[in-house]
N, C-alpha and C positions, 0 to 999 in steps of 0.2 A: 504493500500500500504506500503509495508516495506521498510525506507529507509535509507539508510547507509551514515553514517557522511564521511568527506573526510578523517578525520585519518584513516576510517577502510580499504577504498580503495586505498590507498595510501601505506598503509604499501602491499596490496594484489598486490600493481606494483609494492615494492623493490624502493620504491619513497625516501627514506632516502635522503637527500642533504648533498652532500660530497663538502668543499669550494676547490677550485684546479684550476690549470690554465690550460685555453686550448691553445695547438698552434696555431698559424697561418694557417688558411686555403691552403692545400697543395692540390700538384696533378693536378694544373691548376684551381682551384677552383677559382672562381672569387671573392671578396669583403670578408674582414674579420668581426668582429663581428659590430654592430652597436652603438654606444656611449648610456651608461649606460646598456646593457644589463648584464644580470649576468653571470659568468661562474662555471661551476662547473665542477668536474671529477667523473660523476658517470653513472651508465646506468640505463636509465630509469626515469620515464615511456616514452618507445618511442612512436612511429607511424607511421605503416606502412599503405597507403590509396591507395585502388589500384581501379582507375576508367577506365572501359572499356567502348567504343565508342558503343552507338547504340544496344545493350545487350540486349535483352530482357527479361521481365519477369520469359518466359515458355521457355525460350535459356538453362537451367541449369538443369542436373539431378535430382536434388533436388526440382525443384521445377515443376517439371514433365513431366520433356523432354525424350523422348524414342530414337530421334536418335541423339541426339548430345552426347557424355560423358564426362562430366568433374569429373573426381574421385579428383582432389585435393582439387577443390571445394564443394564436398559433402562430404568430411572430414573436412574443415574448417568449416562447417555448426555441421558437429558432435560433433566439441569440441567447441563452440561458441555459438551464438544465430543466429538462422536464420528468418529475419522479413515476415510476407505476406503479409503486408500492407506498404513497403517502398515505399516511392514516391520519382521520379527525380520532382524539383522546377518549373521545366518547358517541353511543349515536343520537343523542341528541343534544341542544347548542349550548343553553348554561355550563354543564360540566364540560366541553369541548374552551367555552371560552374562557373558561376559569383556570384552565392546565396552559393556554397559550398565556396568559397575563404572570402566573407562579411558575411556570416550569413543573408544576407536579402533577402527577395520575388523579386524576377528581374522585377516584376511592379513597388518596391519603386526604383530600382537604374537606371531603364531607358533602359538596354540591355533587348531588349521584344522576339528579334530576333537573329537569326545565324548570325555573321558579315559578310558582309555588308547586308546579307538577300536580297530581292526582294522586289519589288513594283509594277504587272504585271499592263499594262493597262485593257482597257474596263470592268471592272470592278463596281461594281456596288458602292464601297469604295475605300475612300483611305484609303491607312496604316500608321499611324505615323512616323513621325523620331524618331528614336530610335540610340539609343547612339553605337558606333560603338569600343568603350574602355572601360576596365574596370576603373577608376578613381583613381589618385594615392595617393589621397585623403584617400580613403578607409583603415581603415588597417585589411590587410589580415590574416588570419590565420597563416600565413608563419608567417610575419611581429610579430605577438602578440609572437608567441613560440618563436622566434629567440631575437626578446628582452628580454627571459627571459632566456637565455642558448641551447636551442636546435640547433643542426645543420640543416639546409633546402635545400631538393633537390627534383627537378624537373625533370622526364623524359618523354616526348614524348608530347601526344597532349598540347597547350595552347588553342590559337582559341578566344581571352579575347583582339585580339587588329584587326587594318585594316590593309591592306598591306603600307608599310611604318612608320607606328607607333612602332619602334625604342625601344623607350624609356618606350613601355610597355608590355614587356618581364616577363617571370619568376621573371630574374634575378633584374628587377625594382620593384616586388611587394614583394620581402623577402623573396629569394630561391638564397642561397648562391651557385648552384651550377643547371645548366639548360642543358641538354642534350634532345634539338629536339625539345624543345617548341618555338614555332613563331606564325604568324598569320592565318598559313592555318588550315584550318582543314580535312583535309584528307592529307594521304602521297604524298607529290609531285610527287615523282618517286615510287608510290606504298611500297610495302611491301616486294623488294628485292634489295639491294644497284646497281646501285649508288640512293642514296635516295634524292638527291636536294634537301638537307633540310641545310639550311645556322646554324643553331645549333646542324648539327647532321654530322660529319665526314662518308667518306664514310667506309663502311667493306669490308671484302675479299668476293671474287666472291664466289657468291649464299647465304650471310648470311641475314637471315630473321630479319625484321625490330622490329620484339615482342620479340623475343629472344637477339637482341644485347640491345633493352632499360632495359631487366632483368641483360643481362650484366654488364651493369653500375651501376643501383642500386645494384646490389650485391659489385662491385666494392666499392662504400659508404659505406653500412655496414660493409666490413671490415674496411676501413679507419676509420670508427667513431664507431665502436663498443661500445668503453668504454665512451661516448659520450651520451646524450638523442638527442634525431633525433626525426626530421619529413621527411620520405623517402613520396613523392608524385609519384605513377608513375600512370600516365596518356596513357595507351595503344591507341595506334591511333588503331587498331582495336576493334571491326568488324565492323568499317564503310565503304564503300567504296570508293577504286574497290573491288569486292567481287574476291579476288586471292588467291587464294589454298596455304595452306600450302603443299609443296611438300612433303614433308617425309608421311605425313597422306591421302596422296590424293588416293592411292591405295587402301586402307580400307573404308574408306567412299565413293567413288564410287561402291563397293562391298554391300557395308552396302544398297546404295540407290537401287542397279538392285534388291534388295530381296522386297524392299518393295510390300506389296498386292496393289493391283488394288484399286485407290483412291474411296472412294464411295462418292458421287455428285462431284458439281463443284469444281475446281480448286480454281477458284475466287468468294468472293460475293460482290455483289455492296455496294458501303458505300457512300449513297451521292453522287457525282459525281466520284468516283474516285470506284477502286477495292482494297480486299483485300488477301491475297493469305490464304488459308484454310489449308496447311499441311508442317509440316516440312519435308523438304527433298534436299533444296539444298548441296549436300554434298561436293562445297567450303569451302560456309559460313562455313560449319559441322569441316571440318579441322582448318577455323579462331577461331572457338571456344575452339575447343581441344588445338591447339598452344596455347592458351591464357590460358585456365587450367592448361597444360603443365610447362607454365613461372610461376604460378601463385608459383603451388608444389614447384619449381626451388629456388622462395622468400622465401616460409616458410621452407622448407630443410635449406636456409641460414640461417635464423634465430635460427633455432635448434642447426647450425652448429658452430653459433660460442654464443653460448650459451644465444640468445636473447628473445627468445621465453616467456620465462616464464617474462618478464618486457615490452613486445611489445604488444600495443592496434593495433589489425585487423583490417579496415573497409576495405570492398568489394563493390562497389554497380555501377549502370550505369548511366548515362546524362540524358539519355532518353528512352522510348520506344523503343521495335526492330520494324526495318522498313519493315513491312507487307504490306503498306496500302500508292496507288499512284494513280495519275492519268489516270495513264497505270498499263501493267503489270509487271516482273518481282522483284518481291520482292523478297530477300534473307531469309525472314524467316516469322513465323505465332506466332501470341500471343492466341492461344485461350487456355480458355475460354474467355480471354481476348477482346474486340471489339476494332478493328482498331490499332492504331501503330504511330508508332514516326510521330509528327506535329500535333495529334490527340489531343483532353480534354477527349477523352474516356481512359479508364481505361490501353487498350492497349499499347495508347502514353503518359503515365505520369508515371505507376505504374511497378516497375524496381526490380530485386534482391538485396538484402540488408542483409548481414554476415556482424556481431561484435563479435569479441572474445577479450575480455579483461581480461585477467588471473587475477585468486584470485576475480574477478567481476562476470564474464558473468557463466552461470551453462552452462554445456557440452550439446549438442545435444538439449538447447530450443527454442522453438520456440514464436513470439510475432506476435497477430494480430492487435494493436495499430499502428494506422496511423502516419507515421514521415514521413518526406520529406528532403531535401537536405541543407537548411537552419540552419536543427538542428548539423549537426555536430559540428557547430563551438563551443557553446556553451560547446557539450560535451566533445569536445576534451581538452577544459579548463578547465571543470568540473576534467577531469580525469587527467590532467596535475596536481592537485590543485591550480591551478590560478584561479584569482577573476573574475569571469563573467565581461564581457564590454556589459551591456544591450543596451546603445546607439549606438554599432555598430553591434550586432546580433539580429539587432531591428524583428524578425520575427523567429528568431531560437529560440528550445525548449530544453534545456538539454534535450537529452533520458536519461539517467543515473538511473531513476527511473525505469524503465522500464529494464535494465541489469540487476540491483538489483530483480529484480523479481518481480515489480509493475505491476501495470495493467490498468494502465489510466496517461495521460497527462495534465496540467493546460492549457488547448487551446480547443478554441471553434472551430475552422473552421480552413481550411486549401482552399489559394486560386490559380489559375492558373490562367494568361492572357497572351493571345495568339494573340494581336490584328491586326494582317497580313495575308495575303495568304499564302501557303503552297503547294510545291508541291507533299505531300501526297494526298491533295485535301480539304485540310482542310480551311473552312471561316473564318472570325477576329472571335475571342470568347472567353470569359473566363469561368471558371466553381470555384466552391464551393462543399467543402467537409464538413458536419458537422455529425456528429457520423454516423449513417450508411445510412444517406442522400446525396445526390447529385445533383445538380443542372448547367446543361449547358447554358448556353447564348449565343446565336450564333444571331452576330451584325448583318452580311449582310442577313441572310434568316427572319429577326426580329422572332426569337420566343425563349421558353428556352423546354427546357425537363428536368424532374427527375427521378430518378433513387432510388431506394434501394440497395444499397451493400448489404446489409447480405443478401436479397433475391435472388439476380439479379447481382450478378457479373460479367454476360458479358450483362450488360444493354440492353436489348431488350425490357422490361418492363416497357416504357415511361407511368409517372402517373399522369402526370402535373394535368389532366382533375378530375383525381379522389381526389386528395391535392392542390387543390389551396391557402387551408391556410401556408403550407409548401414552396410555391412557393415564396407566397408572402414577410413570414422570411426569407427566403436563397436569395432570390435575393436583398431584402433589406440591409439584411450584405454583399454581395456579392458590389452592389453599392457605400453601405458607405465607405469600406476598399480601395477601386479605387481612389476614391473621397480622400479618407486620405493621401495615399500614393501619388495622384498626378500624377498616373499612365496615360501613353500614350493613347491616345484612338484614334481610327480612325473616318473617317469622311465621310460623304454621299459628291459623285464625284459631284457638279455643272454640270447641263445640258445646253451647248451649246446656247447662246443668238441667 
């Protein structure tokens, strides 16, 4: 594995530290620096982290979608690294967003669930309490760059606090500057103003809700250009409501009337619940393009005011796309992939993952090494040159080897708990990923199932029966890491005296 010292990569960001004073946070920008951080007047290395709502896997050209298009994304994949094995921390977004902000598995921090999440009855378990805040305990990602000089901004989804919890905001966990983040998670007033969003002013009549949060961050980039920044934008879409981007809605209705005549069913059964088989809703289709659209918007800014070449890329999503419910109506299909957001299969965990780190990342490659959502923290300080805080990215993994053009990580296993209902249809469960093994546990139906990835990537190929020495290592590390971590578990419901 080749790997590169921080001077090599550091001079590859234009990382030189210039001593200089910064002004005062302008522009309405809430809070100035925070006692002892350092200042400096230089650009670079920024970070630009762009997390899309509910995204799936097979949602992206590039990763082999025939009717959505995203061309700005399949060029940031050409000049960057593009992952096949990223994984969102969890399948669904509170605990996903809570492990990219701490660097830790959302079983060690206690968010297991969507806030405030569900507890249905008659049931055959209960589901744990689980922690309904992020902890302001924690120091965030924001928090670590921002005491060391960077600027920090926040736009669109949060989803990391409860209604009424106030005081844990963006702008509470190290993000000098917060446009749209609160405790909901989905757009109050949808995806066209007036948008009821107590962080997010209303726009002029008919301005779309993805385009004005590219707005603002662009906004920031000029303001801080000469600056090192952490720009956060957090796109509340494609979650729902599934609402049409209008300017695109004419095209991708055109695009769906051609499609051929579906061959089998629509839906197939997953469990108790369905899964929808083909992409084709051609809303979502427009949600996706607007969100590519915005995405080109960013990196055009970046080019434009000459940031590009000092700005680290991540792209990637929370969670699985939501295929797979109760019912029917899903907005989109992950296959090869099985099942979809709230799932442990491959569908609801395993998301698109672009890094382009100039002078780092080699143009148009690709990595099949397994990372998930925990590791950014690690690497974004890795590529800051800042000193790892092991104690608080207790579960994240530098990729950094792996940009460099490595091809294996210091990590055994990679875990998932899940321990709630779901109205995908999903039962309490955890899973386990260890090299090209897998292993599901599902609490309420008591049994586990295995998997091979390299053979079986849309897991249909349950081996438990034929590897029971397999079963028995994967669920043994699977238990221990639960047990370490302290992780929430649910419980068998008391039968009525």
């Amino acid at each position: 594995m080749r790997q590169t010292s921080r001077r090599e990569f550091l001079k590859a960001l234009g990382a030189g530290a210039v001593a200089g004073v910064v002004p005062a946070a302008a522009g309405g920008e809430a809070g100035g620096r925070p006692k002892g951080s350092s200042r400096r007047g230089r650009t670079g290395p920024n970070f630009l982290f762009i997390l899309v709502d509910d995204l799936g896997w097979a949602d992206l050209s590039c990763y082999g979608s025939t009717f959505h298009e995203t061309p700005h994304l399949d060029r940031l994949a050409k000049t960057g690294m593009r992952f096949t094995a990223g994984y969102a921390a969890h399948p669904v977004c509170s605990p996903t967003r809570a492990a990219i902000m701490t660097g830790k598995n959302p079983a060690r921090i206690g968010i297991t669930d969507w806030i405030p999440g569900q507890n249905p009855k008659n049931r055959r378990l209960i589901a744990p309490a689980d922690k309904h805040r992020l902890a302001l305990e924690e120091v965030t990602i924001a928090e670590a760059l921002r005491q060391r000089g960077h600027r920090t901004f926040f736009a669109g989804k949060w989803h990391l606090c409860a209604a009424g919890d106030k005081a844990f905001f963006p702008e509470d966990q190290g993000f000098e500057v917060n446009k749209g983040g609160h405790h909901r998670g989905s757009p109050p007033g949808g995806y066209y103003t007036p948008y009821k969003n107590p962080k997010l002013s209303d726009g002029p009549k008919g301005e779309y809700l993805t385009d004005r949060l590219t707005d603002e961050t662009v906004r920031f980039l000029e303001r801080h250009k000469d600056e090192p920044f952490l720009a956060y934008v957090s796109f509340y879409t494609v979650h729902t409501p599934i609402q049409a981007c209008k300017r695109h809605a004419a095209k991708f209705d055109a695009k769906r009337a051609k499609l051929p005549p579906l061959k089998g069913p629509a839906q197939r059964r997953e469990h108790d619940g369905w899964t929808k088989m083909r992409q084709d809703n051609a809303a979502y289709a427009t949600m996706v393009h607007a969100m590519d659209e915005n995405v080109g918007r960013l990196l055009a800014a970046l080019d434009r005011l000459g940031l590009a070449d000092h700005t680290v890329v991540i792209f990637t999503s929370d969670n699985g796309g939501r295929s797979t419910l109760h019912r029917s109506g899903n907005p989109t299909c992950n296959l090869p992939l099985r099942a979809g957001k709230g799932w442990c299969y491959e569908g609801g965990i395993r998301v698109p993952l672009i890094i382009r780190a100039p002078g780092v990342t080699k143009a148009g490659a690709t990595c099949p090494v397994a990372v998930n959502s925990a590791d950014f923290y690690p690497t974004v300080l890795e590529l800051a040159g800042l000193p790892l805080s092991p104690a608080q990215h207790a579960d994240g993994v530098s990729v950094l080897p792996l940009l460099t053009g490595g091809t294996g990580l210091d990590r055994e296993f990679i875990v998932w708990h899940y321990p709630h209902y779901h109205g995908s249809a999903w039962t309490p469960g955890s899973a386990i990923r260890a090299g090209d093994w897998k292993l599901i546990k599902f609490y309420d139906k008591q049994k586990v199932e295995l998997y091979n990835l390299r053979d079986d990537i849309g897991e249909r190929n349950e081996l438990s029966r034929k590897h029971p020495e397999k079963v028995k290592q994967l669920l043994g590390r699977l238990e221990q890491y639960l047990a370490d971590v302290n992780a929430p578990m649910p419980k068998a419901r008391q039968a009525p005296a």
